[in-house]
C-alpha positions in Angstrom: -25.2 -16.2 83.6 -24.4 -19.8 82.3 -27.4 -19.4 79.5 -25.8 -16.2 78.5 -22.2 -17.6 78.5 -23.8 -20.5 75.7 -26.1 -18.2 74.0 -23.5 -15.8 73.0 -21.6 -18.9 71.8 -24.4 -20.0 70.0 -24.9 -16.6 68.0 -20.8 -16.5 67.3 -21.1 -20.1 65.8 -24.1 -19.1 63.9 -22.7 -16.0 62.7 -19.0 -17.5 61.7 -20.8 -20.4 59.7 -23.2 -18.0 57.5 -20.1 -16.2 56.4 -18.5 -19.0 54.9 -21.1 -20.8 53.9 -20.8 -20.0 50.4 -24.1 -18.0 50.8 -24.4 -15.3 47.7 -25.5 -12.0 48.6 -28.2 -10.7 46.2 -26.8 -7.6 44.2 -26.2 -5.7 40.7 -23.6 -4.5 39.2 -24.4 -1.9 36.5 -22.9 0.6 33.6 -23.4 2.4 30.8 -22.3 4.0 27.6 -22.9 5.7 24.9 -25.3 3.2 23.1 -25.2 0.6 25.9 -26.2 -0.6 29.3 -25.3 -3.1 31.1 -26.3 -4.5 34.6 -24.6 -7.6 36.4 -27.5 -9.7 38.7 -26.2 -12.2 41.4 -29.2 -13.6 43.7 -30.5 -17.2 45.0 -33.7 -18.1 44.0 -35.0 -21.7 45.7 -31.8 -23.1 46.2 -30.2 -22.4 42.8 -27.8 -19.3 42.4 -28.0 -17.1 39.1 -25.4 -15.0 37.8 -25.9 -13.3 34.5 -25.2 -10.2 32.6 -27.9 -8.6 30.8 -27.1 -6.5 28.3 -29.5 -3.7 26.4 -28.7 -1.1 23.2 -29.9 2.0 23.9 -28.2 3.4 21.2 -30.4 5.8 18.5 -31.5 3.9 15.9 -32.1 0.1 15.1 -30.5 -2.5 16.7 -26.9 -3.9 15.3 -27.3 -5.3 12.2 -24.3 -8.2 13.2 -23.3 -10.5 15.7 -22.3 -8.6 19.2 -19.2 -9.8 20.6 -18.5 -9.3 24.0 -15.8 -9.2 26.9 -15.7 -9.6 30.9 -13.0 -9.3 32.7 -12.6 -8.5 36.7 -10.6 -10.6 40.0 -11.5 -13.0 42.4 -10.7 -12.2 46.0 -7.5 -14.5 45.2 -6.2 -11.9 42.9 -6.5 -13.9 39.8 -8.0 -12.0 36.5 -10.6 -13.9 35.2 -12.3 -13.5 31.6 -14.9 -14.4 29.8 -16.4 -13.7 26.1 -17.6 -14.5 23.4 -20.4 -13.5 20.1 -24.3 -13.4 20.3 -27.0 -12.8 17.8 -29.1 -9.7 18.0 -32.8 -10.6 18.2 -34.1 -8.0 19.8 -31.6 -5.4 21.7 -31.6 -6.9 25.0 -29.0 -9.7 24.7 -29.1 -12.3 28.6 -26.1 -13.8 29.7 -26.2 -16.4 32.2 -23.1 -17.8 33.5 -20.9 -17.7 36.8 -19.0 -15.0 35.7 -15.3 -15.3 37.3 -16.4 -18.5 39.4 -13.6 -19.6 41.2 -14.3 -22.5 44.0 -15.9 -21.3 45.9 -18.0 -19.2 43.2 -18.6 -16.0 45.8 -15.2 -14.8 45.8 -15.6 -12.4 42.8 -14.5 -9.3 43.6 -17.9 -7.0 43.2 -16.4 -3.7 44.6 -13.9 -3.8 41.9 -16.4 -3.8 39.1 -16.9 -5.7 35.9 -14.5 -4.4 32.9 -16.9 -4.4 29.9 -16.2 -4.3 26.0 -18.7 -4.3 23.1 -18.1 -4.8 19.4 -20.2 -4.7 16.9 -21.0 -3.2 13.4 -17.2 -1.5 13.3 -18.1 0.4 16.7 -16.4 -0.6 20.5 -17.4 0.6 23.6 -15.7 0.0 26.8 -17.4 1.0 30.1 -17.4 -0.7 33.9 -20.4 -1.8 36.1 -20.1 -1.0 39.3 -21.9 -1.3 42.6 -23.2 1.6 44.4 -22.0 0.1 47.7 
């Protein structure tokens, strides 16, 4: 009875620790509009967390012809707004974005199941559209 009594103390400990750890959950976050998708990545690999937006034109046609400029916005679990943006070059018309998006210490406390508020400009056009989990 004693071994039980300190085992299940043992798996509580375990278990309260991993949730605050600071331990990212892999998952993806993802959208789409009329000429663009977009998909939100959040995973470990060895050691090192990556957070990054990648977005793609699937739009008819070429590519934009100018800079994209692009805008982020969601909350943290500490209902603060966070934003970020900013203007890339299109090379090709899949445009990577690596950041931590909305960190706040600590950096897991973005709120996922409220989605990622996305807005795309470029060649005269917008287009607004959310990612979302399918949690």
């Amino acid at each position: 009875m004693k071994y039980i009594c300190v085992l299940l103390l043992a798996m509580l400990v375990v278990s309260c620790s991993n949730s605050s750890s600071g331990q990212l959950p892999d998952g993806i976050l993802a959208g789409t509009s009329e000429n663009w998708r977009g998909q939100y990545d959040l995973r470990e690999e060895k050691g090192k967390e990556f957070r990054g937006i990648t977005l793609e034109y699937i739009g008819d046609g070429e590519k934009p012809s100018t800079n994209v400029t692009y805008a982020f916005s969601g909350e943290t679990a500490y209902d603060v707004d966070w934003q970020k943006t900013g203007e890339v070059e299109m090379n090709n018309s899949t445009i990577e974005i690596e950041d931590t998006l909305g960190c706040v210490y600590p950096c897991d406390e973005l709120r996922l199941d409220k989605g990622i508020n996305t807005v795309i400009e470029w060649d005269g056009q917008t287009e607004k559209f959310v990612l979302k989990g399918n949690k």
